[in-house]
C-alpha positions in Angstrom: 25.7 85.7 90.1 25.7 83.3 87.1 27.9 80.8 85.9 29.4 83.3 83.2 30.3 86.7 85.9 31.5 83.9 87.9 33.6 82.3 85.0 35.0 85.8 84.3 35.4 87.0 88.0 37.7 83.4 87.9 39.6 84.6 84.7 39.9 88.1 86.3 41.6 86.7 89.5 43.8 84.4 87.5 44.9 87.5 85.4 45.8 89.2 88.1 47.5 86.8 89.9 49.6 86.1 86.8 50.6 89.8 86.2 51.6 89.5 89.8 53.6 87.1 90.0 55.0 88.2 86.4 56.3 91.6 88.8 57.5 89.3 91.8 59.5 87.0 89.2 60.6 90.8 87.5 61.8 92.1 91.1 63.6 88.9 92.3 65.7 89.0 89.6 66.3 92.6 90.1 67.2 91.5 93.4 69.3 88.5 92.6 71.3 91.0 90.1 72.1 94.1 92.8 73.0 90.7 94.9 75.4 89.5 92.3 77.0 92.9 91.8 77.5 93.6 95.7 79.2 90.2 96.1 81.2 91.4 93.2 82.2 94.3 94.8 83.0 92.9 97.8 85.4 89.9 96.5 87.1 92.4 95.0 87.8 94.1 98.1 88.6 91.2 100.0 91.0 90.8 97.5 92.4 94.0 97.6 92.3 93.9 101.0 94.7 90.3 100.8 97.3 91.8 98.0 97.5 94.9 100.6 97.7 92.9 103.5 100.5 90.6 101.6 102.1 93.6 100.6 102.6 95.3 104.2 104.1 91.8 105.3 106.3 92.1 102.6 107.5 95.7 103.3 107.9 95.1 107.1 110.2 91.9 106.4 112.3 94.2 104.8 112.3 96.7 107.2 113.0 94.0 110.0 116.0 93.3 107.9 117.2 96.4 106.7 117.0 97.7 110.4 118.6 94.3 111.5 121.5 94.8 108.9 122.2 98.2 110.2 122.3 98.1 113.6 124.9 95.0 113.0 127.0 97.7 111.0 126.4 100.3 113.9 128.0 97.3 116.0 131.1 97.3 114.3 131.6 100.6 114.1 131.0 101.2 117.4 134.0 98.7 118.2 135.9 99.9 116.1 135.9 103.2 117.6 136.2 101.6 121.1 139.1 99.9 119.8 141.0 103.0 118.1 140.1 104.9 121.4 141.6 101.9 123.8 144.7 101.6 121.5 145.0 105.4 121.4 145.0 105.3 125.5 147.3 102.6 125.5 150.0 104.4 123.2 149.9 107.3 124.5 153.7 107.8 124.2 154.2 106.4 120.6 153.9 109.6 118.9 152.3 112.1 117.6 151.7 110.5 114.2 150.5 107.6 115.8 148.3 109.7 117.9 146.8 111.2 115.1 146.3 107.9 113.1 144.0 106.7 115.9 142.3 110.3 116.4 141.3 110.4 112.5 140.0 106.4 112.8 137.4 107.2 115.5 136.4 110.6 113.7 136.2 108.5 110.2 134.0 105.6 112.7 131.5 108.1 114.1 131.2 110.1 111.3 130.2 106.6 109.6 127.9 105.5 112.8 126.2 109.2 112.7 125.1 108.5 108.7 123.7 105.3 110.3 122.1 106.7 112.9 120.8 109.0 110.4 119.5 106.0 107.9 118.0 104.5 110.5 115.8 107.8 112.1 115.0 107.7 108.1 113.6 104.4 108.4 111.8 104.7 111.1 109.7 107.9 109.9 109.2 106.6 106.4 111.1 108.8 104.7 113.1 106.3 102.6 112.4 103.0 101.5 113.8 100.1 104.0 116.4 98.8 100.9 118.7 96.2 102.7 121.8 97.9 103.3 124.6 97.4 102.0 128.5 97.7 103.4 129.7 101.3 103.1 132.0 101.9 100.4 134.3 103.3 102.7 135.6 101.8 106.1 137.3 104.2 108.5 141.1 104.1 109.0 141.6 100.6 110.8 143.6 100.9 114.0 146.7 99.4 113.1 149.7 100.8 114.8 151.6 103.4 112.7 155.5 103.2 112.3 157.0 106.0 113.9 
């Protein structure tokens, strides 16, 4: 071989070696790009992922209190009823006006703790939104002694 093949076979290899490295350079930053986009994609999900999260912590505060709320009205309802019942037991003899006072104030009580009850199986199966309750508009007939 002379010095001129061997010139060109050295020209020929550094050619090629160029136009390779020209492809290596090409798919790296093909790489580097698909890279870029999937760690796009996937900060965005973690971020999604964080507002859901937030939002679910959120929705079960409110539950906790909505359901705290009500079973504290349940509570007083349920005493009130107790009460009505143990002053209707107790004046057994006053009347039957009285009697019927005290009768109507534990229907009006249970009817109350029944929509409660209600709320709360509503709650609990997601068919409502947790909203805090609030009082009832209307209390049930207090049991205060009726003048006979």
């Amino acid at each position: 071989m002379d010095a001129t093949s061997l010139g060109v076979l050295w020209v020929s290899i550094g050619i090629a070696l160029t136009i390779l490295l020209q492809a290596q350079s090409r798919r790296m930053g093909s790489i580097d790009k698909e890279l870029a986009s999937s760690r796009e994609a996937l900060y965005t999900s973690v971020t999604e992922l964080q507002l859901a999260n937030t939002k679910l912590r959120d929705d079960q505060r409110t539950k906790a209190r909505a359901l705290k709320q009500c079973s504290g009205n349940m509570a007083s309802t349920v005493n009130e009823i107790l009460a009505a019942a143990d002053t209707l037991k107790e004046k057994s003899d006053a009347g039957a006006a009285t009697a019927e006072h005290y009768s109507e104030a534990i229907i009006n009580a249970a009817k109350q703790l029944d929509g409660m009850i209600g709320s709360l199986n509503a709650i609990a199966t997601g068919s409502v939104d947790p909203a805090p309750a609030e009082a009832p508009a209307t209390r049930p007939a207090e049991a205060q002694p009726v003048a006979s």
